[in-house]
C-alpha positions as CSV (number, residue, x, y, z in Angstrom):
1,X,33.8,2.8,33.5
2,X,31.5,1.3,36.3
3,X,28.8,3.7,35.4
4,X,28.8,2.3,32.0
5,X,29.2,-1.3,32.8
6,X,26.3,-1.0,35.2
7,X,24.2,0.7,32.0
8,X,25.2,-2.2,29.8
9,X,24.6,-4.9,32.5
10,X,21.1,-3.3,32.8
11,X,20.3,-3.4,29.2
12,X,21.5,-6.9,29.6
13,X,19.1,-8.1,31.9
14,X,16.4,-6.5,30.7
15,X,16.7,-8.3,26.9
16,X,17.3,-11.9,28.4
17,X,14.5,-11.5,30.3
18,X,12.4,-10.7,27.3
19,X,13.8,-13.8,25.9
20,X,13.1,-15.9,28.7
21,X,9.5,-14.9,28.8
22,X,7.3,-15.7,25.9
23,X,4.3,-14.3,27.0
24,X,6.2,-10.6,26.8
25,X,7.2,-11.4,23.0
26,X,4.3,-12.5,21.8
27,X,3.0,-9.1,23.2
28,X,5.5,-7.5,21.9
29,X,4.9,-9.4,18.0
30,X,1.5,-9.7,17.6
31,X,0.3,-6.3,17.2
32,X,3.2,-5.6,14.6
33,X,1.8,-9.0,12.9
34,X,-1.9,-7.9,12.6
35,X,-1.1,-4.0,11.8
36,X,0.9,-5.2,8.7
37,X,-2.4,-7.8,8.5
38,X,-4.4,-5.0,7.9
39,X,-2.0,-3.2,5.8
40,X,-2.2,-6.2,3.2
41,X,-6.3,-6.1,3.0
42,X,-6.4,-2.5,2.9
43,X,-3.7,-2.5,0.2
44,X,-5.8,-5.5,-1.5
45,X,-9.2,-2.8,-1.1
46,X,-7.6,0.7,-3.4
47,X,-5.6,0.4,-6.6
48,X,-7.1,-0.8,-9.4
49,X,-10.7,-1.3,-9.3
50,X,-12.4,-4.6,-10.4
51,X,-14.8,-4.2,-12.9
52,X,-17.1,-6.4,-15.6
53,X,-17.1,-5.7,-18.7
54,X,-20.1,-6.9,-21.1
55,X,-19.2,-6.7,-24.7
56,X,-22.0,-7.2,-27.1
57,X,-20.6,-5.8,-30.4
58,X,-18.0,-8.2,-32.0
59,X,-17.1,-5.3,-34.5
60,X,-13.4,-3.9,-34.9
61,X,-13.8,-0.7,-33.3
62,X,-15.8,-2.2,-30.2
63,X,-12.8,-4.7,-29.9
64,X,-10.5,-1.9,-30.0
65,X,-11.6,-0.4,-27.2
66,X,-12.2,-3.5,-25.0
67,X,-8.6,-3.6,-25.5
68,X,-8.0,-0.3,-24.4
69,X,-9.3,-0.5,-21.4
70,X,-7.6,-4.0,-20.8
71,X,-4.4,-2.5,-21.2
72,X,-5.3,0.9,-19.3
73,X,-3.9,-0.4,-16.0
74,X,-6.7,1.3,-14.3
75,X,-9.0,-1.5,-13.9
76,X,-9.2,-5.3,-13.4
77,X,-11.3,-6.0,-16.0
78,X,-13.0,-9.2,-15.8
79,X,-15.3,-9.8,-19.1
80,X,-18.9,-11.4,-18.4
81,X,-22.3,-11.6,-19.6
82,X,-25.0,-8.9,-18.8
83,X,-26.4,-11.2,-16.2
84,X,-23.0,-12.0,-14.4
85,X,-22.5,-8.7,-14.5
86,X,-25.4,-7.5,-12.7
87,X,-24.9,-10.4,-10.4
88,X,-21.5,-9.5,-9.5
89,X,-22.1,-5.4,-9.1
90,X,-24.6,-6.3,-6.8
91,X,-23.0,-8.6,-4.7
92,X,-20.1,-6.4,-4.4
93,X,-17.9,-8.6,-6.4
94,X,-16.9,-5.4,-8.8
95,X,-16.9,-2.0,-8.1
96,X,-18.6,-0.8,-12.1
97,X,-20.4,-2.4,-15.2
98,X,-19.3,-1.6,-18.2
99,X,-21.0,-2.1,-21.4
100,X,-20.2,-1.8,-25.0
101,X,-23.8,-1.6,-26.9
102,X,-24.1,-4.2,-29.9
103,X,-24.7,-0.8,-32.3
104,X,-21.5,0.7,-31.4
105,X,-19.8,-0.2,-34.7
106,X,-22.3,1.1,-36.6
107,X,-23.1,4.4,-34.6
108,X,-19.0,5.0,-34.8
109,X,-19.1,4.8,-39.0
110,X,-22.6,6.7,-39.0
111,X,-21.2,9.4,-36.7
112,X,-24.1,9.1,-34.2
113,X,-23.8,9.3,-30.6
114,X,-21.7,6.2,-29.7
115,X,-22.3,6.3,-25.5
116,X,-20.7,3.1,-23.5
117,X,-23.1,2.3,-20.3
118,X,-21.2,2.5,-17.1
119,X,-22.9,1.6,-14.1
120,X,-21.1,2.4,-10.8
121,X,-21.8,1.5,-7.5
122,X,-20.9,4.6,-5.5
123,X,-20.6,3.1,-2.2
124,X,-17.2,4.1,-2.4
125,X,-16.5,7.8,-3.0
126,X,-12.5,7.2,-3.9
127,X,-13.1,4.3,-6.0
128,X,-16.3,5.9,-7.9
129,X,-13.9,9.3,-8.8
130,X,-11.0,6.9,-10.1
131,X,-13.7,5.2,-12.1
132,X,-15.2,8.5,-13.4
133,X,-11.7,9.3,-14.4
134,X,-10.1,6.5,-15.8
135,X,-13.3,5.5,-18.1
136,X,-13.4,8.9,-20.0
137,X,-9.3,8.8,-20.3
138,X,-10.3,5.3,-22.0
139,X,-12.5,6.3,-24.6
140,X,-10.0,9.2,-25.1
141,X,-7.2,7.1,-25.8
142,X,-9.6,5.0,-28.3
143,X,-10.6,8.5,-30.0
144,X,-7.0,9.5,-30.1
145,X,-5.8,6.4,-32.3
146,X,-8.1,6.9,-34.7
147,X,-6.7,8.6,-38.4
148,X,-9.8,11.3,-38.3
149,X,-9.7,12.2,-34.7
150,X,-10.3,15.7,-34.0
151,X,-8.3,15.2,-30.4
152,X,-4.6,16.9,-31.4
153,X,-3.3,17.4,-28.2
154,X,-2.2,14.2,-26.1
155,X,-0.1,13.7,-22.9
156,X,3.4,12.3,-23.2
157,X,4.5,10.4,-20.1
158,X,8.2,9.8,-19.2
159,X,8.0,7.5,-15.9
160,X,11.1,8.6,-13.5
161,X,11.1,4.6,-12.3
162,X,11.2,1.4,-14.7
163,X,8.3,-0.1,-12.3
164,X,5.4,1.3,-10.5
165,X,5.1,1.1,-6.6
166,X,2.3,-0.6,-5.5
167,X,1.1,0.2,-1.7
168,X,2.6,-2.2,0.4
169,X,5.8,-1.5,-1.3
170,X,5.6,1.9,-0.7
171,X,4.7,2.0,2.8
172,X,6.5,-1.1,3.9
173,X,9.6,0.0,5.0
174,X,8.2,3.5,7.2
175,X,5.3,0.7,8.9
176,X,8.0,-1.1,9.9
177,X,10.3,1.4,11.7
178,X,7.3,2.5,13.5
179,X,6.1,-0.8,14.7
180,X,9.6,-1.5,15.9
181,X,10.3,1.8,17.6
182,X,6.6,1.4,19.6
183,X,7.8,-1.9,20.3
184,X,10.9,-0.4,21.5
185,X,9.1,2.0,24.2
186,X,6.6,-0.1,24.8
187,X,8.9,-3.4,26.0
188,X,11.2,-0.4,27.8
189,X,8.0,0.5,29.7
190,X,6.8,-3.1,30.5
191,X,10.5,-3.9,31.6
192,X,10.6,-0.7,33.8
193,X,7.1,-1.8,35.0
194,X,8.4,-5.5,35.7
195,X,10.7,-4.2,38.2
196,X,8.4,-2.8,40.3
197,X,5.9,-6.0,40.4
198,X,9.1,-8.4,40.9
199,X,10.1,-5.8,43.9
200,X,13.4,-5.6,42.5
201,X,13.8,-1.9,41.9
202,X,14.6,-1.9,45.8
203,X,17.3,-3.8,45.1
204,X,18.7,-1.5,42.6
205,X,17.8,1.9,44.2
206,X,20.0,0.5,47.5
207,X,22.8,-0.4,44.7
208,X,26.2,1.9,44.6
209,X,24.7,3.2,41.1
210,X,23.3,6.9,40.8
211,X,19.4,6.7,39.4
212,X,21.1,8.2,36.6
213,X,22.9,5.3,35.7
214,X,19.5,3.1,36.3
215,X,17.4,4.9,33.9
216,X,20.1,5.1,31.1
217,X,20.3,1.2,31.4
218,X,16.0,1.2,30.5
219,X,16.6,4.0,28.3
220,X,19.3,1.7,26.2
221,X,17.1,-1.3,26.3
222,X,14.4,0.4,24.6
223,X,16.7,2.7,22.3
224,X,19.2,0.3,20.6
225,X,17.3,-2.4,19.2
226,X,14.8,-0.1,17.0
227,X,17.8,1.9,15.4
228,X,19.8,-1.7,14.3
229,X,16.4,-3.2,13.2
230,X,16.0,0.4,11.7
231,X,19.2,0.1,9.9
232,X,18.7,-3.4,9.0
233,X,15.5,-2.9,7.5
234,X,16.9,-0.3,4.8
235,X,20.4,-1.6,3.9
236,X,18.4,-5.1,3.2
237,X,16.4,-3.3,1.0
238,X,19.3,-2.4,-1.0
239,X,21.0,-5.4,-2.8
240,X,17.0,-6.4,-4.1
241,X,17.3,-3.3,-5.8
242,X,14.0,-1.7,-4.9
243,X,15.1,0.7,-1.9
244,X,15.1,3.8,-4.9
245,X,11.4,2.2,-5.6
246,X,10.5,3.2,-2.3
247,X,11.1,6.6,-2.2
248,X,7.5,7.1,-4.3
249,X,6.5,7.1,-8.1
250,X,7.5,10.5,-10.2
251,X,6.6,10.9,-13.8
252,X,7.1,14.3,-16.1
253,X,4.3,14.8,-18.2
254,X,4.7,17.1,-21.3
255,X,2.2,18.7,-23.6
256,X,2.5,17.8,-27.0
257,X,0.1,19.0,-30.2
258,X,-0.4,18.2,-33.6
């Protein structure tokens, strides 16, 4: 019972005089602060890629397929003029130019080659891929809808979730246990450290507790307050209702022909 009294009356001391000192918790919150910082710009940085879009055909099939890729979810699409546009690529505002020719009507019904001009920037490796991909799946889709298209086979998708995870949602929850368990050792560290610049671990080697008892008191300082804020951090997660949106995105594709 002593030995456990003298743990607890360790831990004590040690988490009031965190309290008591701010300097030690703004050390102890402002890395935390600008790691999840970060996590928001980078977040902001992958995802869906901003790109202009320079119609010049007012025809029905050309609108059709600036709809397409409106809805596609794989771009921001924001729709300029072919000036703006090249302004914007190259100041970096937008990652691709597309452009839907003024003869695309008319090539479609004449059954010519019908190309759409994509300019990319490939600064950017991952977002130049996602754009290589998600512009052919486009034109796919457009080709797919149409009464005569020779495309038969098509993918089905059957989302596992009702909503998509973005980043920050997904890695929210896992940043945050980390931070808090480094802030756990770290503050047990600087506390363990504190007693030997205050000269007061003289005072508690010459005490009737066994070094046993000593470090299990640092130990418990350091160890507690991650698991609770551990533990708090998922059962808050709960009644919003998103915790199951955390665990990642799953769809089942299926193969269907006709």
């Amino acid at each position: 019972m002593g030995a456990r009294r003298a743990v607890l009356a360790i831990a004590a001391k040690d988490i009031l005089t965190w309290f008591r000192t701010p300097s030690a918790i703004v050390a102890s919150l402002l890395p935390p602060v600008a790691f999840l910082l970060i996590i928001f710009v980078v977040a902001g940085a992958v995802g869906r890629n901003p790109v202009a879009l320079v119609v010049e055909d007012t025809g029905p099939q050309a609108q059709r397929l600036v709809s397409i890729l409106e809805d596609s979810g794989a771009f921001r699409v924001q729709r300029t003029t072919p000036v703006e546009a090249t302004h914007l690529l190259d100041t970096l505002q937008v990652a691709a130019v597309i452009t839907i020719p003024a003869s695309f009507d008319d090539d479609y019904r004449a059954q010519r080659p019908d190309p759409v001009n994509v300019q990319i920037n490939n600064l950017n490796l991952d977002f130049t891929n996602d754009l290589r991909r998600s512009v052919p799946a486009a034109i796919t889709n457009f080709y797919a809808g149409q009464p005569d298209t020779p495309i038969t086979v098509g993918v089905a998708e059957s989302d596992l979730r009702p909503h998509d995870v973005d980043l920050v949602q997904f890695e929210l929850v896992p940043i945050l246990v980390l931070l808090l368990t480094i802030m756990g050792v770290v503050n047990g560290g600087l506390a363990a450290a504190r007693e030997f610049e205050d000269l007061t671990i003289k005072a508690l080697l010459l005490s009737p507790i066994g070094r046993g008892t000593l470090i299990a008191g640092k130990i418990l300082r350091a160890g507690p307050p991650p698991c609770l804020w551990r533990r708090w951090c998922l059962w808050c997660r709960l009644p919003l209702g998103s915790f199951g949106r955390l665990a990642g995105i799953g769809c089942r594709h299926s193969r269907r022909s006709g």
